[in-house]
N, CA, C and O atoms as a printed pandas DataFrame, in Angstrom:
     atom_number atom_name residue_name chain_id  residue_number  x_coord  y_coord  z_coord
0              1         N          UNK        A               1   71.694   13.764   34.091
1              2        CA          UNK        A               1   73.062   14.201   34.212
2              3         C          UNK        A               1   73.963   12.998   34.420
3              4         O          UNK        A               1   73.767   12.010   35.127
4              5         N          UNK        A               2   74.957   13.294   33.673
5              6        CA          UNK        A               2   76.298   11.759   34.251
6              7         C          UNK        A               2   76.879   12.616   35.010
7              8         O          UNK        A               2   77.093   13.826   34.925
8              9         N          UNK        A               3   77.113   11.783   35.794
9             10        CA          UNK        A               3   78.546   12.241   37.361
10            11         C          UNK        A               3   79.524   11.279   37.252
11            12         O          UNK        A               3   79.499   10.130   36.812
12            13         N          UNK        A               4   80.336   11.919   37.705
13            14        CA          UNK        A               4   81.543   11.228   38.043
14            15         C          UNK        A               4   82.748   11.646   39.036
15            16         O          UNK        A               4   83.415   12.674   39.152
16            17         N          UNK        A               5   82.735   10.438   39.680
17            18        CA          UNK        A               5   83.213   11.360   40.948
18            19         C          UNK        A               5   84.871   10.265   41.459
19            20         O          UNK        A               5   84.915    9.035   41.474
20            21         N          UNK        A               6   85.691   10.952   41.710
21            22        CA          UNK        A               6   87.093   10.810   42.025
22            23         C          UNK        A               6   87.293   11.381   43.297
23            24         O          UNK        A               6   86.683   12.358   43.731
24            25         N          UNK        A               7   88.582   10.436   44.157
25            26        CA          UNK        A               7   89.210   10.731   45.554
26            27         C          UNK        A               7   90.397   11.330   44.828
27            28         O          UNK        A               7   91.170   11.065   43.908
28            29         N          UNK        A               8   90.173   12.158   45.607
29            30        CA          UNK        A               8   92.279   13.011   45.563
30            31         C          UNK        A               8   92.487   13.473   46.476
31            32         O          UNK        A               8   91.531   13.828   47.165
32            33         N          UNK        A               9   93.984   13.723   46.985
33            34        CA          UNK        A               9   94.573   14.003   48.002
34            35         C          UNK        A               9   95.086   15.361   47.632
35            36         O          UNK        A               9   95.766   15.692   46.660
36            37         N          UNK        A              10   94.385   16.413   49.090
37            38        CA          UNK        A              10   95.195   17.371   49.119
38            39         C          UNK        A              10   95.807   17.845   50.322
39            40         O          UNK        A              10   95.026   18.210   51.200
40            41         N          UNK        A              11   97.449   17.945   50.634
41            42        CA          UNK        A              11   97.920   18.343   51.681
42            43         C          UNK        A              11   97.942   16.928   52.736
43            44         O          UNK        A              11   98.103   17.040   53.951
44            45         N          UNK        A              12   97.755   15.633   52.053
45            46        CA          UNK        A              12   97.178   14.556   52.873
46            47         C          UNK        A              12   96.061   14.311   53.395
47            48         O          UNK        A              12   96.013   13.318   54.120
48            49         N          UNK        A              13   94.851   15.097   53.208
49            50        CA          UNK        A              13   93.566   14.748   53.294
50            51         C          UNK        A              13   92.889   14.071   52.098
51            52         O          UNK        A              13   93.046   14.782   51.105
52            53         N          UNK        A              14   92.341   13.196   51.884
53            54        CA          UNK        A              14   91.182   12.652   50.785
54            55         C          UNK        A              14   90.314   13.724   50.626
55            56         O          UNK        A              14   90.049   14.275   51.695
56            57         N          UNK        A              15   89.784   14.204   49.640
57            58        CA          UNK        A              15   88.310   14.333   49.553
58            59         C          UNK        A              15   87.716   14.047   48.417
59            60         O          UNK        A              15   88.376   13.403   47.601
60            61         N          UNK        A              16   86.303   14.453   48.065
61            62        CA          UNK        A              16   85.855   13.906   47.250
62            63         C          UNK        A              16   85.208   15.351   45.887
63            64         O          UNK        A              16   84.808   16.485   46.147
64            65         N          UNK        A              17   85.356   14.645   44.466
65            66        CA          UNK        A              17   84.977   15.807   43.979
66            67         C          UNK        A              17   84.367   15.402   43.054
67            68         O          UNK        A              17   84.856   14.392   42.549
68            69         N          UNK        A              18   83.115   15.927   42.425
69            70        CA          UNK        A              18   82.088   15.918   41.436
70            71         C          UNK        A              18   82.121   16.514   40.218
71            72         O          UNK        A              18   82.274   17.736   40.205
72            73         N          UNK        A              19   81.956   15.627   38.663
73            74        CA          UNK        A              19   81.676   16.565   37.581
74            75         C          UNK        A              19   80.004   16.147   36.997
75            76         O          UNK        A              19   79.366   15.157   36.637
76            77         N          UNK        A              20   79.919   16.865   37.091
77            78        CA          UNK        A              20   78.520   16.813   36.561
78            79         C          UNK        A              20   78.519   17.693   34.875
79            80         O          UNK        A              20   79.062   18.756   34.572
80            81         N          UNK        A              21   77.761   16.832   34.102
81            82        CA          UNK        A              21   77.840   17.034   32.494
82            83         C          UNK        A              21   76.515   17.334   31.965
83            84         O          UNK        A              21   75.716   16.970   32.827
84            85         N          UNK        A              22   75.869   17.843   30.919
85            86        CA          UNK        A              22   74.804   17.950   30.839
86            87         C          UNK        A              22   74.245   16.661   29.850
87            88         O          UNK        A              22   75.081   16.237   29.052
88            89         N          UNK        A              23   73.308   16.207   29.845
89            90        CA          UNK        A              23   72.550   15.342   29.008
90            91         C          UNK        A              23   72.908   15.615   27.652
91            92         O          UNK        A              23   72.958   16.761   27.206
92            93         N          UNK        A              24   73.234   14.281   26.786
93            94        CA          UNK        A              24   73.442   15.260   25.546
94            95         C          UNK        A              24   73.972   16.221   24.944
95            96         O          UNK        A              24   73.586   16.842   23.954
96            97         N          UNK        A              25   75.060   16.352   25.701
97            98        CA          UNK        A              25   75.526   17.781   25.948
98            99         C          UNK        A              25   77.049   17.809   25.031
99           100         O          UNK        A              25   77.921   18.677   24.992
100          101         N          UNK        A              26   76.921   16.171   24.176
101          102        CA          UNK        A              26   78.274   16.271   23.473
102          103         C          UNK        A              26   78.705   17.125   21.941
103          104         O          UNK        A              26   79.806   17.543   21.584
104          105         N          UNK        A              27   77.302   17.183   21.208
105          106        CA          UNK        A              27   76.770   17.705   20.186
106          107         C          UNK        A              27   75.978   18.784   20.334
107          108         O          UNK        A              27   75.181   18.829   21.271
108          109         N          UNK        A              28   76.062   19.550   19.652
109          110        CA          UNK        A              28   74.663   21.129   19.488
110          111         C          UNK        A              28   74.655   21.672   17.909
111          112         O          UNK        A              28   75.522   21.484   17.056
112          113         N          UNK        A              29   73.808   22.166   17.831
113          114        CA          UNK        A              29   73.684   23.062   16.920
114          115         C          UNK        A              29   73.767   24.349   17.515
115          116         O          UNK        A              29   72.814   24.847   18.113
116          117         N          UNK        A              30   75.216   25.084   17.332
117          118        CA          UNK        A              30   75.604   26.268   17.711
118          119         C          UNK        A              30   74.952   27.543   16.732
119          120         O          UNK        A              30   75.378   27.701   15.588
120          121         N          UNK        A              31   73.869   28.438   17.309
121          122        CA          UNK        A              31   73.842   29.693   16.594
122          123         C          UNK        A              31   73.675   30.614   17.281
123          124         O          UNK        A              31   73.045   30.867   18.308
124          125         N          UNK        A              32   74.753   31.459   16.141
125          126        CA          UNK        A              32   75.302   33.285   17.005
126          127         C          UNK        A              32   74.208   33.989   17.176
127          128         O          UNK        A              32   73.128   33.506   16.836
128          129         N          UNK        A              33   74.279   35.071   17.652
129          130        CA          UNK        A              33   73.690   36.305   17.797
130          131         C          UNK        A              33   72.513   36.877   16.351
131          132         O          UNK        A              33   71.395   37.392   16.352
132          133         N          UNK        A              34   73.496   36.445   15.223
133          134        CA          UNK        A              34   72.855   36.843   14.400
134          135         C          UNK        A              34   71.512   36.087   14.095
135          136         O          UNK        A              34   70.591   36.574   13.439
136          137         N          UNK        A              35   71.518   35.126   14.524
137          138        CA          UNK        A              35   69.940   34.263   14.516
138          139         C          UNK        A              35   70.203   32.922   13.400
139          140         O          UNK        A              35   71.277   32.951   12.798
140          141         N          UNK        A              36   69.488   32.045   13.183
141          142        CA          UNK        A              36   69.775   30.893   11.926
142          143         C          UNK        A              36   68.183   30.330   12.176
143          144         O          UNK        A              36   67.569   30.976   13.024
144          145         N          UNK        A              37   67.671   29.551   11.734
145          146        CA          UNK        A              37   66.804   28.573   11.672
146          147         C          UNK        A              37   67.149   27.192   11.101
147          148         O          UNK        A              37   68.198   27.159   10.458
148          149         N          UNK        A              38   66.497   26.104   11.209
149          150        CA          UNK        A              38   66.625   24.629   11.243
150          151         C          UNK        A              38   65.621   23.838   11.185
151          152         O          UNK        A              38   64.997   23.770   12.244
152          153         N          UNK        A              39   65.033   22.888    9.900
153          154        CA          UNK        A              39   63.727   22.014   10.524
154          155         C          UNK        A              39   64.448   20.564   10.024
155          156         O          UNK        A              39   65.209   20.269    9.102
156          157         N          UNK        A              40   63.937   19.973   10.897
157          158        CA          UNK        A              40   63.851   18.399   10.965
158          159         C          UNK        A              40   63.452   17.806    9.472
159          160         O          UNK        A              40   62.949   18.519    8.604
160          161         N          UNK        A              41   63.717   16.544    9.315
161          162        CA          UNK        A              41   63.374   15.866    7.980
162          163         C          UNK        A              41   61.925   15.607    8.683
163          164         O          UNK        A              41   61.584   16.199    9.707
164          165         N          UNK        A              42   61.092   14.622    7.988
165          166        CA          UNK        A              42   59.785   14.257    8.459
166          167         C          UNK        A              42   59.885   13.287    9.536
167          168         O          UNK        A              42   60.927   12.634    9.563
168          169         N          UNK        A              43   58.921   13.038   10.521
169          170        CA          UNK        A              43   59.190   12.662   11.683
170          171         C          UNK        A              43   58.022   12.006   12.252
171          172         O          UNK        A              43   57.136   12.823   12.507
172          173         N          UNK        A              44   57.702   10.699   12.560
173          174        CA          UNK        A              44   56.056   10.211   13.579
174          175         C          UNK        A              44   56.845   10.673   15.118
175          176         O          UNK        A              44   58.045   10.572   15.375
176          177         N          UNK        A              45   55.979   11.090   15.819
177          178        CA          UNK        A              45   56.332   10.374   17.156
178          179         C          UNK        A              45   54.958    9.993   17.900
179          180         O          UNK        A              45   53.840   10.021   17.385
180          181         N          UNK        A              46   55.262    9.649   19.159
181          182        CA          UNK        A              46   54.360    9.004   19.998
182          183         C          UNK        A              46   54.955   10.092   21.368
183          184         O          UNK        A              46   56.070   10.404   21.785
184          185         N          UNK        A              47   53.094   10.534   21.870
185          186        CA          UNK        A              47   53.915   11.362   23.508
186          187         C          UNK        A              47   52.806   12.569   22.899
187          188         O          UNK        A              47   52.289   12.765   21.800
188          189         N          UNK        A              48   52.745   13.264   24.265
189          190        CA          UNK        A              48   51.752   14.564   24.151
190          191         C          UNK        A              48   52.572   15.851   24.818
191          192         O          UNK        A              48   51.914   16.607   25.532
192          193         N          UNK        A              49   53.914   16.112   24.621
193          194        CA          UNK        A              49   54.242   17.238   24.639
194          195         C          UNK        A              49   55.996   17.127   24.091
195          196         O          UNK        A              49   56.731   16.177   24.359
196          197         N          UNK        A              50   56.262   17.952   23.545
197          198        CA          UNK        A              50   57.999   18.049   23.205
198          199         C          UNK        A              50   58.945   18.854   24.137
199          200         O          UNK        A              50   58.708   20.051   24.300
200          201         N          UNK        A              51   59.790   18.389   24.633
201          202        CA          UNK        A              51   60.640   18.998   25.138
202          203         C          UNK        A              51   62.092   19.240   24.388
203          204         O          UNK        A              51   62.449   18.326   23.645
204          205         N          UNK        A              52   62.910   20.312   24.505
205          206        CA          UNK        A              52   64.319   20.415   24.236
206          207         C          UNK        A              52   65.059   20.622   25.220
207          208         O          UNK        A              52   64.816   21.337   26.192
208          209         N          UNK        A              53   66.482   19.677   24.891
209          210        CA          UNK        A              53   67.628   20.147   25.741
210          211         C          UNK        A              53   68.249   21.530   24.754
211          212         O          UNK        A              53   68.530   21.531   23.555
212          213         N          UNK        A              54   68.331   22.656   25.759
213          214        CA          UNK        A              54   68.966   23.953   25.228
214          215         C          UNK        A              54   69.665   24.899   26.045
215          216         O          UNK        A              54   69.449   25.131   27.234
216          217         N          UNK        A              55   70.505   25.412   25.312
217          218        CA          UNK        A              55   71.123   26.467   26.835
218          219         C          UNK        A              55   70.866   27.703   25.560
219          220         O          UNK        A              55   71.120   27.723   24.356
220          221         N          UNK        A              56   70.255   28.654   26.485
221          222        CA          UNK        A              56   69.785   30.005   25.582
222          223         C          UNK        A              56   70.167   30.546   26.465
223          224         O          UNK        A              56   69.937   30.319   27.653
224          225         N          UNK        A              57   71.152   31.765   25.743
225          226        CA          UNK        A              57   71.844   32.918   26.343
226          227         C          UNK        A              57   70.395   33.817   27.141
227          228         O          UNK        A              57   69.200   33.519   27.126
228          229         N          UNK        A              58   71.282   35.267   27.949
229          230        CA          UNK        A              58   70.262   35.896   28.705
230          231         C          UNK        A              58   69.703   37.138   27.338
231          232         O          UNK        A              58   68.835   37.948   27.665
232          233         N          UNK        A              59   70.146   37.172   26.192
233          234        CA          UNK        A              59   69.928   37.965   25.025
234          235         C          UNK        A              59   69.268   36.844   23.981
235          236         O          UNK        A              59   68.765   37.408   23.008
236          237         N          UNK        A              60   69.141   35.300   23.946
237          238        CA          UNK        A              60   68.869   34.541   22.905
238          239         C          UNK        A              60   67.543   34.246   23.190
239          240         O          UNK        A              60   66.980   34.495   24.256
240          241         N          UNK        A              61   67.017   33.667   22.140
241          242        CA          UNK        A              61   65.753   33.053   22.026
242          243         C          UNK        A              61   65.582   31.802   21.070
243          244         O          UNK        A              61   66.383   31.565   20.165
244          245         N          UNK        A              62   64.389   30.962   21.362
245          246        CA          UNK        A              62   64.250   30.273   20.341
246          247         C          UNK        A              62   62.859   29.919   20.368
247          248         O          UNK        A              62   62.185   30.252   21.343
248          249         N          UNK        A              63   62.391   29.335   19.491
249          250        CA          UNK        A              63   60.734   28.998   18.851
250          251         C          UNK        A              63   61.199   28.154   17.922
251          252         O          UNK        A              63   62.170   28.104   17.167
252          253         N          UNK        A              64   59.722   27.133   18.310
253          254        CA          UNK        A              64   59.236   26.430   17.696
254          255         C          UNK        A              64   57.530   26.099   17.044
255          256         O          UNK        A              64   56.409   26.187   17.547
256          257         N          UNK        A              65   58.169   25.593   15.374
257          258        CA          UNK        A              65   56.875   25.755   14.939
258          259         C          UNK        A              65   56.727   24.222   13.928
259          260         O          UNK        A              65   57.526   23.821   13.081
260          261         N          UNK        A              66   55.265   23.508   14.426
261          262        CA          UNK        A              66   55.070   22.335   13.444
262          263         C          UNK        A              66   54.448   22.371   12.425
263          264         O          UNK        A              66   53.428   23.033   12.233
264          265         N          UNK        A              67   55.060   21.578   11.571
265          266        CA          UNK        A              67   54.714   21.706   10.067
266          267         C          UNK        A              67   54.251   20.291    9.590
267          268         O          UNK        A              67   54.856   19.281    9.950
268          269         N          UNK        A              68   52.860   20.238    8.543
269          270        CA          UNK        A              68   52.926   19.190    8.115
270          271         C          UNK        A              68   53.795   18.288    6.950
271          272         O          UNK        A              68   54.854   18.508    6.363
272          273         N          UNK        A              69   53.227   17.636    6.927
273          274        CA          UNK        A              69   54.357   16.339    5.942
274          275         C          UNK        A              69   54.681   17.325    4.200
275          276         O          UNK        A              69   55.348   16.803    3.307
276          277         N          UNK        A              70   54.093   18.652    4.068
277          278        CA          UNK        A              70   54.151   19.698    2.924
278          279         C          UNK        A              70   54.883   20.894    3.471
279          280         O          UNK        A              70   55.047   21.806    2.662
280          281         N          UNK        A              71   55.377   21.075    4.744
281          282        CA          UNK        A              71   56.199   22.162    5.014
282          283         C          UNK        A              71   54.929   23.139    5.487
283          284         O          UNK        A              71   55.305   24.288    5.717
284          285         N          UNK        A              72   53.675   22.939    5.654
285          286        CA          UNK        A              72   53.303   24.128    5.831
286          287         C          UNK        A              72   52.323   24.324    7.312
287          288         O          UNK        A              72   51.465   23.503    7.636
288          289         N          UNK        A              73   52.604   25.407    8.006
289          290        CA          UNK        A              73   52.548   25.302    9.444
290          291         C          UNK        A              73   51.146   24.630    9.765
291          292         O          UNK        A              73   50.127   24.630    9.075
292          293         N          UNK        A              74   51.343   24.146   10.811
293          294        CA          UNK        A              74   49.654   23.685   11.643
294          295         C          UNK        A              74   49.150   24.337   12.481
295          296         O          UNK        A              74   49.693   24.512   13.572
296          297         N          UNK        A              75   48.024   24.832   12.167
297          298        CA          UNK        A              75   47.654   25.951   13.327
298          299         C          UNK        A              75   47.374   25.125   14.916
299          300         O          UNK        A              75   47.099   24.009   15.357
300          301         N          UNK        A              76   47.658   26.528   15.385
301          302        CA          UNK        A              76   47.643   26.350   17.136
302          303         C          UNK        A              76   49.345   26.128   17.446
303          304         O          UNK        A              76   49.907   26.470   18.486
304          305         N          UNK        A              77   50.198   25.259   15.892
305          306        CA          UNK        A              77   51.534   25.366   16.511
306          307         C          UNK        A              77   52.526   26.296   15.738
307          308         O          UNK        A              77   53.643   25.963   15.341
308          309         N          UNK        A              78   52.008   27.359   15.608
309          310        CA          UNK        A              78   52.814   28.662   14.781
310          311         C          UNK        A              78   54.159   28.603   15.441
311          312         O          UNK        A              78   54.381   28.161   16.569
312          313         N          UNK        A              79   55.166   29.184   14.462
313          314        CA          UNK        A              79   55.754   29.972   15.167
314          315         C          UNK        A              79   55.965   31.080   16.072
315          316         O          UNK        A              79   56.710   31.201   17.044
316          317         N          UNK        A              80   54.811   32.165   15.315
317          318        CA          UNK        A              80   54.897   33.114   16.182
318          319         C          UNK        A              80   53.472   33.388   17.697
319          320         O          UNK        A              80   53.025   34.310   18.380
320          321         N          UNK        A              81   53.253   31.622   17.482
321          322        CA          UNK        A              81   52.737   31.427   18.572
322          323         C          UNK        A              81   53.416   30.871   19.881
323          324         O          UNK        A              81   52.866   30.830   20.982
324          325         N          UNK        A              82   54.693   30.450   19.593
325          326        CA          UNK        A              82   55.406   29.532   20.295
326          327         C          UNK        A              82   55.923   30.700   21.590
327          328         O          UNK        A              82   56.297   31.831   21.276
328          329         N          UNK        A              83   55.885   30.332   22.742
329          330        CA          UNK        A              83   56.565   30.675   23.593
330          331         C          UNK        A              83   57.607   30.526   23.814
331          332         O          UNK        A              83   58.087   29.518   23.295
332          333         N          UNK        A              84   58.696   31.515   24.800
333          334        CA          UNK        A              84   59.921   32.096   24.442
334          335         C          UNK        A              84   60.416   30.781   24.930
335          336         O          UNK        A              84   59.606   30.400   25.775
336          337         N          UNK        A              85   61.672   29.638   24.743
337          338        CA          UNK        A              85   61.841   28.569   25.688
338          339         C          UNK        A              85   63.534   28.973   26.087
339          340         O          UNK        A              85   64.421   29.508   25.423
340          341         N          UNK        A              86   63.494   28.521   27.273
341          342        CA          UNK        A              86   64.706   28.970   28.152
342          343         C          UNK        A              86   65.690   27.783   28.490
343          344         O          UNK        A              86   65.386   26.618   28.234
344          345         N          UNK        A              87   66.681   28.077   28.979
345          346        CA          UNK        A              87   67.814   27.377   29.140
346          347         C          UNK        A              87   67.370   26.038   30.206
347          348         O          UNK        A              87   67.011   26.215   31.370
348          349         N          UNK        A              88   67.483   24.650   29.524
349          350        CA          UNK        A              88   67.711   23.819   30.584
350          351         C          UNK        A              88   67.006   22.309   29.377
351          352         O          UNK        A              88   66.359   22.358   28.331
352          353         N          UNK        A              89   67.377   21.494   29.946
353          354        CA          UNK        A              89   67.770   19.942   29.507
354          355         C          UNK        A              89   66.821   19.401   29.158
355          356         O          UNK        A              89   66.845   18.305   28.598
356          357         N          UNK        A              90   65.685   20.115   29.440
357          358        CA          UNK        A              90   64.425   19.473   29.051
358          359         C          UNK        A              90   62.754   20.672   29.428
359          360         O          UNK        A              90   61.755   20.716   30.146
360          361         N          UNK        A              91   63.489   21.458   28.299
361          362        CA          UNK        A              91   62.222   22.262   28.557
362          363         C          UNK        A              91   61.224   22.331   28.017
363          364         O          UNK        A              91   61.343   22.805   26.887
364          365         N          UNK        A              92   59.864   21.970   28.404
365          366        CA          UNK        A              92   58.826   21.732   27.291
366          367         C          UNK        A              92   58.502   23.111   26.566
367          368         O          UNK        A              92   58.407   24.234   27.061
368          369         N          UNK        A              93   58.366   22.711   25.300
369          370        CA          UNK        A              93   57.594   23.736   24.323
370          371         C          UNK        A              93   56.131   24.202   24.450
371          372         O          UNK        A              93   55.396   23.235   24.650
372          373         N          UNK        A              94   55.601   25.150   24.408
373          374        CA          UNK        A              94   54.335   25.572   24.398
374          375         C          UNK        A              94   53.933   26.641   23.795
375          376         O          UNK        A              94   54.502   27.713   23.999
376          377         N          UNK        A              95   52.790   26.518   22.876
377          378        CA          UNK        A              95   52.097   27.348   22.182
378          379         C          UNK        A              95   51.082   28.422   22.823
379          380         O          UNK        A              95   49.948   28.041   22.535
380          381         N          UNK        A              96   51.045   29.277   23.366
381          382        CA          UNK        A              96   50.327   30.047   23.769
382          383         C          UNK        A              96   50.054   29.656   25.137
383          384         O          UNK        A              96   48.972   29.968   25.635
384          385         N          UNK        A              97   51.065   28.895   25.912
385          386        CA          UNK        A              97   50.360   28.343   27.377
386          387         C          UNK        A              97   49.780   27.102   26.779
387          388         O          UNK        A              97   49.424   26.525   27.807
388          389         N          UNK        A              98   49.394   26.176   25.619
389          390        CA          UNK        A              98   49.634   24.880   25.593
390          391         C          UNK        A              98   51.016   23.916   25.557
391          392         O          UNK        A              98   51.889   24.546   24.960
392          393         N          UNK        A              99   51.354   23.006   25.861
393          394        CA          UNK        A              99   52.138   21.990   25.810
394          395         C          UNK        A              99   51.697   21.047   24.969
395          396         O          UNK        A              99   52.512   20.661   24.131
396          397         N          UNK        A             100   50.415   20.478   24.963
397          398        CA          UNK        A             100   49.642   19.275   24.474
398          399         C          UNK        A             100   49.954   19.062   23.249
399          400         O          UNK        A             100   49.998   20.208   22.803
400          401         N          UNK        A             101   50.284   18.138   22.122
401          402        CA          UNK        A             101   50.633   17.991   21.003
402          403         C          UNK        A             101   49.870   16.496   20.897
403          404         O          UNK        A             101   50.192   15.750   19.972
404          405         N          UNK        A             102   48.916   16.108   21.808
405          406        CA          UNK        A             102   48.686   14.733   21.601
406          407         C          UNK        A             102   48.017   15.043   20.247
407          408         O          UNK        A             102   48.572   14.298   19.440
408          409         N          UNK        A             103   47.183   15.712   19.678
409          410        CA          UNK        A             103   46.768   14.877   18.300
410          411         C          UNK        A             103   47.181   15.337   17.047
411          412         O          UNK        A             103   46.517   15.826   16.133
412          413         N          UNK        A             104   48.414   15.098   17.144
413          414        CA          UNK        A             104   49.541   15.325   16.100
414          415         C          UNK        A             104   49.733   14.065   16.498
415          416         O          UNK        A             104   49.260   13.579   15.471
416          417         N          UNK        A             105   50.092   12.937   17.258
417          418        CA          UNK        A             105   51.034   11.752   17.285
418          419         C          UNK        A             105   50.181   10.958   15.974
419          420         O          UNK        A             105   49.006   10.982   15.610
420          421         N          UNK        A             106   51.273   10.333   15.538
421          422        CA          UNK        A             106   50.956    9.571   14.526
422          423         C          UNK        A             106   51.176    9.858   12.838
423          424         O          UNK        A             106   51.280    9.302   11.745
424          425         N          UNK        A             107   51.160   11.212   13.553
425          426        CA          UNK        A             107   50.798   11.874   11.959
426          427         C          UNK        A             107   52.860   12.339   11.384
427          428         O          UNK        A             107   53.847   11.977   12.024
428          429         N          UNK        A             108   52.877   12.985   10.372
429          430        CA          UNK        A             108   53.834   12.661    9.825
430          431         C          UNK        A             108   54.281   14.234    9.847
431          432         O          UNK        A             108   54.150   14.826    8.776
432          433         N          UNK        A             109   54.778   14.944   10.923
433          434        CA          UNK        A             109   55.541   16.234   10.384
434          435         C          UNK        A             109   56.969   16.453   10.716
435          436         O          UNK        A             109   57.822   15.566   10.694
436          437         N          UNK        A             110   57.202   17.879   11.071
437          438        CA          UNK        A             110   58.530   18.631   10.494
438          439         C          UNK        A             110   58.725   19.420   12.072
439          440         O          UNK        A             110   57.922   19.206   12.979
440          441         N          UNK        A             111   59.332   19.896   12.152
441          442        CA          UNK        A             111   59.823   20.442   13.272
442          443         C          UNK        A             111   60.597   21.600   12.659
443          444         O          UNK        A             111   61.727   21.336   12.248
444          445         N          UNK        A             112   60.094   22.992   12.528
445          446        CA          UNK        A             112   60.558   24.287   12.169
446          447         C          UNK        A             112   61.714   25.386   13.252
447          448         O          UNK        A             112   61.122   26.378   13.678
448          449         N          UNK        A             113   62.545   25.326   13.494
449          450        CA          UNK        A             113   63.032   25.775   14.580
450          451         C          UNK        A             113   63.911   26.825   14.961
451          452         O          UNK        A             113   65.072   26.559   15.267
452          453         N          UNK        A             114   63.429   28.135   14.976
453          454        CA          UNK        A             114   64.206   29.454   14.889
454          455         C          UNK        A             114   65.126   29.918   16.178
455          456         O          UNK        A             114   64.720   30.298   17.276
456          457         N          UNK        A             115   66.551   29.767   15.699
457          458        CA          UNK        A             115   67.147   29.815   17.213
458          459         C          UNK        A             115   68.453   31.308   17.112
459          460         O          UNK        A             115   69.320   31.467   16.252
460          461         N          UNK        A             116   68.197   32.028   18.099
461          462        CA          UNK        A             116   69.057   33.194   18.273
462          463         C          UNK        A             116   70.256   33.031   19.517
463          464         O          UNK        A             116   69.734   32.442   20.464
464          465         N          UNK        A             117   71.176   33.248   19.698
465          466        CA          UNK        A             117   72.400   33.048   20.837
466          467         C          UNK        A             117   71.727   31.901   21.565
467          468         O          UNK        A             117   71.031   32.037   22.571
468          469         N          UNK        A             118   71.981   30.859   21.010
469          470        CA          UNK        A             118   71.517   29.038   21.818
470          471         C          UNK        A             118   72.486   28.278   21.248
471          472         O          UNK        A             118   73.179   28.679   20.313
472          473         N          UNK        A             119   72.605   26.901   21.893
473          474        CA          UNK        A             119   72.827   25.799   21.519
474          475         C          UNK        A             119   71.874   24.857   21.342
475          476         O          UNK        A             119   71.259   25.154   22.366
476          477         N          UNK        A             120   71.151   23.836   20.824
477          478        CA          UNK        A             120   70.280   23.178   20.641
478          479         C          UNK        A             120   70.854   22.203   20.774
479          480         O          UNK        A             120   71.743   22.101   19.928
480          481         N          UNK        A             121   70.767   20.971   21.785
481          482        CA          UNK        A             121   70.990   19.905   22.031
482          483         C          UNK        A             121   70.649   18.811   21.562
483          484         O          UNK        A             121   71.280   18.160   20.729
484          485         N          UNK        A             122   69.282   18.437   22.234
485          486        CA          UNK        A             122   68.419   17.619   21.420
486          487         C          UNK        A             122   66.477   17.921   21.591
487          488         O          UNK        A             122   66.050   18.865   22.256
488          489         N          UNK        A             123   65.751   17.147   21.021
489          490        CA          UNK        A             123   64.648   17.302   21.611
490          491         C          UNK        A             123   64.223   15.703   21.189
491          492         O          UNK        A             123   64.475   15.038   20.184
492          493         N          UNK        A             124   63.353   15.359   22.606
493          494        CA          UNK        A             124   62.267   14.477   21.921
494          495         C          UNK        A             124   60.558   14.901   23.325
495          496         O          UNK        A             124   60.260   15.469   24.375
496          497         N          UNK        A             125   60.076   14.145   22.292
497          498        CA          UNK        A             125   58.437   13.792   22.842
498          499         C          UNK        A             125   58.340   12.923   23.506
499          500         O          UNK        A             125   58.885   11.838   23.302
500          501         N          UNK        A             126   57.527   13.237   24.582
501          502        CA          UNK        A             126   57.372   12.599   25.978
502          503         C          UNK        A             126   55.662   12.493   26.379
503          504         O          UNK        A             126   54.743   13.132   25.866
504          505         N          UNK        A             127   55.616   11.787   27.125
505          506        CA          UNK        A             127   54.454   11.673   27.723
506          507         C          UNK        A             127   54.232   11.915   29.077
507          508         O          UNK        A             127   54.572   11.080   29.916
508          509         N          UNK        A             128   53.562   13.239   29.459
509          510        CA          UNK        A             128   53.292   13.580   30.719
510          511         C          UNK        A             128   53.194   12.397   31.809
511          512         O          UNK        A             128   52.946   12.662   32.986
């Protein structure tokens, strides 16, 4: 989070006041109610689990599903294996109660990404 924090006077007292911003939070990919999907161009990374920054409504959802360097899914990371992921700056993705994506690093895929009442911020891969 960036903060930023300013003195102002009220009534002749100082005090102090806080804005707090979200990570990344200058850009999104905005989609309505009606639902959209989105995949990444091709992509290496390095790291054994993905996280997204997202704010998902209390009606939205989103999933994620990896694809190889041909568009076509990798099992264990389906879509309609992906668990539901919820609002916040860095929430890891997981397939059925996995997180682990270590042996995908290296390799060359796509990032498939079905999103209903969300914003999509950003995502990257991390290492526990």
């Amino acid at each position: 989070m960036r903060k930023n924090t300013a003195t102002k006077q009220i009534w002749g007292s100082p005090y102090y006041s806080m804005a707090k911003q979200r990570l990344d939070g200058f850009v999104s990919v905005n989609v309505p109610h009606t639902g959209g999907w989105g995949t990444t161009p091709l992509i290496t990374f390095d790291g054994n689990h993905l996280e997204l920054n997202i704010n998902v409504t209390a009606m939205g959802e989103a999933m994620v599903e990896i694809q190889d360097n041909q568009g076509r899914p990798i099992p264990g990371f389906l879509i309609n294996e992906c668990d539901r992921l919820l609002n916040d700056v860095s929430h890891p993705v997981t397939w059925q109660g996995n997180q682990d994506v270590s042996s995908l690093q290296g390799r060359t895929i796509r990032l498939h990404i079905a999103i209903k009442s969300a914003n999509l911020y950003a995502f990257q891969f991390k290492n526990s």
